[in-house]
C-alpha positions in Angstrom: 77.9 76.2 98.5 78.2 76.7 102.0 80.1 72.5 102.0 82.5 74.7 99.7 83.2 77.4 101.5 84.1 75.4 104.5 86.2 72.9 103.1 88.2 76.0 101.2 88.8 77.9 105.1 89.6 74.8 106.2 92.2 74.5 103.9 93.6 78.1 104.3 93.4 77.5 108.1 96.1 74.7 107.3 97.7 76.7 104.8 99.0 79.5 106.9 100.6 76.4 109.8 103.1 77.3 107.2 103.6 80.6 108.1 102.9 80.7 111.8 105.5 77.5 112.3 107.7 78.9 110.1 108.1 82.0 112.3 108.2 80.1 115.5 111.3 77.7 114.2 113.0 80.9 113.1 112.3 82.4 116.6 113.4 79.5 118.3 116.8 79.7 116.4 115.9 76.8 113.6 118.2 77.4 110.5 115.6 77.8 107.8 117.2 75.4 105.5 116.7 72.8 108.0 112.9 74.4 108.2 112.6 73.9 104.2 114.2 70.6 103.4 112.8 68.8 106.0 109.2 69.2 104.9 109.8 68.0 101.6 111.9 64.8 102.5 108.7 64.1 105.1 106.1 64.6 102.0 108.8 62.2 100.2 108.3 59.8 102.9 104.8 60.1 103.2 103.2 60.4 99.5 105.4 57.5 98.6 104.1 55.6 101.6 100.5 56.6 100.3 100.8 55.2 97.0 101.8 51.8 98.4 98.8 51.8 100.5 96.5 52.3 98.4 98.0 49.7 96.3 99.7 52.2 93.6 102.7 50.3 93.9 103.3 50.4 90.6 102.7 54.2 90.3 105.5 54.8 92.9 108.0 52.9 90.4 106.9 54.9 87.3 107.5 58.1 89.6 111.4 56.7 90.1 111.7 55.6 85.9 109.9 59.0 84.7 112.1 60.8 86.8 115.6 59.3 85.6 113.9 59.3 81.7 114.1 62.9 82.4 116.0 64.1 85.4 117.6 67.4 84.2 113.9 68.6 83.7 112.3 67.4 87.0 115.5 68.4 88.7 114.8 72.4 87.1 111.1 71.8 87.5 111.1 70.7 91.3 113.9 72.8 92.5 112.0 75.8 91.0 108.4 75.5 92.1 109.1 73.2 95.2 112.9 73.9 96.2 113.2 77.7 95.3 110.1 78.5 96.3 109.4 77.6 99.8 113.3 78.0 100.8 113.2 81.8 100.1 109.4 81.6 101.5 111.2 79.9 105.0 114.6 82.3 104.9 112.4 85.4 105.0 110.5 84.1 108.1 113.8 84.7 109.7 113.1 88.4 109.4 109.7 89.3 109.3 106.7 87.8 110.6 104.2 85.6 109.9 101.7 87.5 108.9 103.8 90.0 106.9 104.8 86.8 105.0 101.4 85.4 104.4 100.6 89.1 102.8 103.0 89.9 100.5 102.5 86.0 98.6 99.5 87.3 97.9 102.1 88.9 95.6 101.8 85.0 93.3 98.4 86.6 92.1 101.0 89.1 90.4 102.8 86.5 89.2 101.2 84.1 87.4 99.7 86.1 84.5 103.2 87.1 83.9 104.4 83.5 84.1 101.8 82.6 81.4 103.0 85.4 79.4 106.2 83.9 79.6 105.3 80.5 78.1 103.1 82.6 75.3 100.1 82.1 76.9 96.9 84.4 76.4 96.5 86.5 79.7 92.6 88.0 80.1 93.2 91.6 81.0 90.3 91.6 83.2 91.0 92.1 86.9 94.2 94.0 86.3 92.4 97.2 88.8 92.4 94.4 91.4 96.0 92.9 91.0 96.9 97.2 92.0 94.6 96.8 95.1 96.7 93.5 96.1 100.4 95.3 95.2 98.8 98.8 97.0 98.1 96.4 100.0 101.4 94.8 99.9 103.0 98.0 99.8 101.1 99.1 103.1 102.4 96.4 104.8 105.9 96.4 103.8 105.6 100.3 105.3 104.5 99.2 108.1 107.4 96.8 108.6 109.9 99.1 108.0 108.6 101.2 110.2 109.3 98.2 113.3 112.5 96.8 111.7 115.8 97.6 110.2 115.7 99.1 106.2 117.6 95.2 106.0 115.2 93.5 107.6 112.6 94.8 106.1 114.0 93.5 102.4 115.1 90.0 103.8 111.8 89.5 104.8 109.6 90.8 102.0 112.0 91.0 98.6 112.4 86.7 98.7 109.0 85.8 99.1 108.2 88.5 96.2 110.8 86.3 94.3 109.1 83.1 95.5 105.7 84.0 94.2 106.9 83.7 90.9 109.0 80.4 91.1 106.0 79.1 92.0 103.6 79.3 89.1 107.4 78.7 86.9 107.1 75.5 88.5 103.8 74.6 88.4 103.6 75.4 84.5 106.2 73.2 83.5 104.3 70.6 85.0 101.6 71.5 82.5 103.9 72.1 79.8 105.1 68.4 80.1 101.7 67.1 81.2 100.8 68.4 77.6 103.7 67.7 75.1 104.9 71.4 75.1 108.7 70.9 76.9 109.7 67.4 76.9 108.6 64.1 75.7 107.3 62.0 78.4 107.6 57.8 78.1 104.2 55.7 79.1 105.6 55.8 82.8 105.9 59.8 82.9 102.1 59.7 81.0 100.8 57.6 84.1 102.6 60.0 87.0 101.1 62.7 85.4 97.9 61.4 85.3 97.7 61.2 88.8 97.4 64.5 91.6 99.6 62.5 94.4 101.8 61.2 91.6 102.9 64.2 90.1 103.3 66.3 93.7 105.7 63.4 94.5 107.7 63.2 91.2 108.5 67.8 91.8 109.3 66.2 95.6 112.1 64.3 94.1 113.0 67.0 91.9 113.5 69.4 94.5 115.6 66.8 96.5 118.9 68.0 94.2 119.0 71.3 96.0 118.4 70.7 99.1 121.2 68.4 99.5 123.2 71.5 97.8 122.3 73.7 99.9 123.0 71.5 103.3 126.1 71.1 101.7 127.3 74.6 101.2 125.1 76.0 104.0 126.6 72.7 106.6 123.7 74.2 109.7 123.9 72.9 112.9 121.2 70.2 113.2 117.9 70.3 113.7 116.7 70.3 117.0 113.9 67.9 118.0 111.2 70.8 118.2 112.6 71.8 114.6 111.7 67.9 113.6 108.5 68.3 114.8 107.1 71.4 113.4 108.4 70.4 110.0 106.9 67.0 110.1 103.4 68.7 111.5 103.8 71.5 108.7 104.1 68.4 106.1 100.7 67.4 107.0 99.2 70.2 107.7 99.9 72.2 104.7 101.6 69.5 102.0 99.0 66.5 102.7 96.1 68.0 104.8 95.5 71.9 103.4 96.3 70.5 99.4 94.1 67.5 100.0 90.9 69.6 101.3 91.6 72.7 98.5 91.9 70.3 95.9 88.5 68.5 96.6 86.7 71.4 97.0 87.7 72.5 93.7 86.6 69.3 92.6 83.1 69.0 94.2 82.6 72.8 92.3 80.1 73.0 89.4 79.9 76.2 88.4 82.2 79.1 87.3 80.9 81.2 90.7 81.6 78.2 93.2 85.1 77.9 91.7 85.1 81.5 92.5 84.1 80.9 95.9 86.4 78.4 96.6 89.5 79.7 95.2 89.0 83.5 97.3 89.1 81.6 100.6 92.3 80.8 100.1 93.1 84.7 101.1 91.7 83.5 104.7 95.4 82.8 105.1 96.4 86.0 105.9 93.8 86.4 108.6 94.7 82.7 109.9 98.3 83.8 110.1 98.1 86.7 111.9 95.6 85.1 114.7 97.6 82.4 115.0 101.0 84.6 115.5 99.3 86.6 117.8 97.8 83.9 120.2 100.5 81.1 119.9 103.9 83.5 119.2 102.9 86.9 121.2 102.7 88.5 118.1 101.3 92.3 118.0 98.3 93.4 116.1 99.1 94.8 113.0 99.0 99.3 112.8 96.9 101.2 110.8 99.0 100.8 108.0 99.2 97.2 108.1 95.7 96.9 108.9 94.3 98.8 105.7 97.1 96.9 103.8 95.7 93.2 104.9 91.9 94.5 103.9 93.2 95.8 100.5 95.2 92.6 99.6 92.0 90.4 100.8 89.7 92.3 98.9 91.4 92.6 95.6 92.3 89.0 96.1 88.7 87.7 95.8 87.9 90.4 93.1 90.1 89.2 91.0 89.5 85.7 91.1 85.8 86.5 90.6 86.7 88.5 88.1 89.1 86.0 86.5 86.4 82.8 86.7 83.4 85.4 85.2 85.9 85.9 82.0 85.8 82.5 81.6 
């Protein structure tokens, strides 16, 4: 348990580079499109480079032919959960911080049972007292933030990532929808790419590509400055390869209903990693009472109602 619980913080700790680098590019002037696209045409670079050495050669090509069999899905699919998602999580970096970011996604817990519902899913109504802990929590915070910013601010930096918590489980269910025969019908090629973890991140890489060229396009941002290149390549590895890589194996190595538990509620270590790191790396203030009661609230019905969640199972 305890090899668990460390390889689950250690993913959180990676996790939340997101949000701490995030707010430092936005600080340092960074246009947030360049902060978003960037990361994704670095995991691109880097999965695709993965599968080649580790002689999956052949996987990368079925990537490419599952992909044009079916492009107006993977284009929806990865410019929902990929593209949508983490370019409203980056724009609303430009407005509040790090920490206030990495508290309301707990918001996605809010999201996905409503997500399911969508595709006509059952949804357990156990844990529903602990979701209102997490939005009660959320709410503190956003108090406290419009308490030390504009009424504008305050929305810019909350409302998208609100927004962004649930294009993120949209996303990640029509992967499972297609994985299973429910949306589309896959050839051999798309039945191998989804077959494999690396495989199928890289194939919603590609299909968030679309929209970020759009939106370069229509946004045309100065470019990227060469601390802007950095952080986004070190957020690629840290969250997209690192953080995923450690989450995903801990999940893995868990054999019971309560370890999955375990490992799953360290995730909401992210919000404590994000506000230490702000604090010691950006100068960022300790959060206020508010705030303070807010973060506690959202952690706590965070790992309830996973527990909660994996005992119904």
């Amino acid at each position: 348990m305890t090899r668990l619980i460390l390889l689950g913080t250690c993913s959180a700790l990676f996790f939340s580079s997101t949000f701490v680098l995030n707010r430092a590019m936005s600080l340092q002037g960074g246009h947030w499109i360049w902060t978003a696209s960037l990361r994704y045409f670095y995991m691109f670079f880097m999965l695709g480079l993965w599968l080649v050495l580790t002689g999956k050669s052949r996987l990368l090509k079925n990537v490419f032919t599952a992909f044009r069999s079916n492009w107006c899905f993977w284009t929806v699919a990865g410019s929902t959960g990929f593209g949508v998602f983490y370019a409203l999580l980056t724009f609303s970096a430009s407005f509040a911080p790090g920490w206030v970011v990495a508290t309301t996604w707990q918001s996605t817990i809010l999201a996905t049972p409503l997500v399911l519902l969508l595709f006509g899913k059952r949804v357990p109504m156990r844990g529903v007292f602990y979701t209102i802990l997490i939005f009660i929590g959320i709410v503190l915070v956003t108090f406290e933030q419009a308490t030390a910013a504009s009424l504008r601010e305050t929305l810019l930096g909350i409302l998208p990532v609100i927004v962004a918590a649930f294009a993120y489980p949209l996303g990640n269910q029509l992967i499972w929808e297609a994985r299973h025969g429910k949306i589309v019908r896959m050839p051999e090629a798309g039945t191998a790419v989804l077959d494999d973890s690396v495989a199928r991140v890289l194939i919603m890489v590609l299909g968030s590509l679309p929209l970020w060229a759009v939106l370069i396009l229509f946004l045309h941002p100065p470019a990227p400055s060469a601390g802007q290149l950095v952080n986004t390549a070190m957020v690629a590895v840290f969250s997209g390869v690192l953080a995923t890589t450690l989450f995903y194996k801990a999940r893995h190595l868990a054999k019971t209903p309560f370890e999955l538990s375990a490992v799953d509620a360290t995730q909401s270590m992210e919000v404590v990693f994000s506000l230490l790191g702000e604090i010691v790396f950006l100068g960022g203030a300790w959060p206020g009472a508010a705030g303070g009661i807010g973060i506690v609230l959202s952690l706590l019905g965070l790992v309830l109602y996973v527990r909660s969640q994996t005992l119904a199972q």
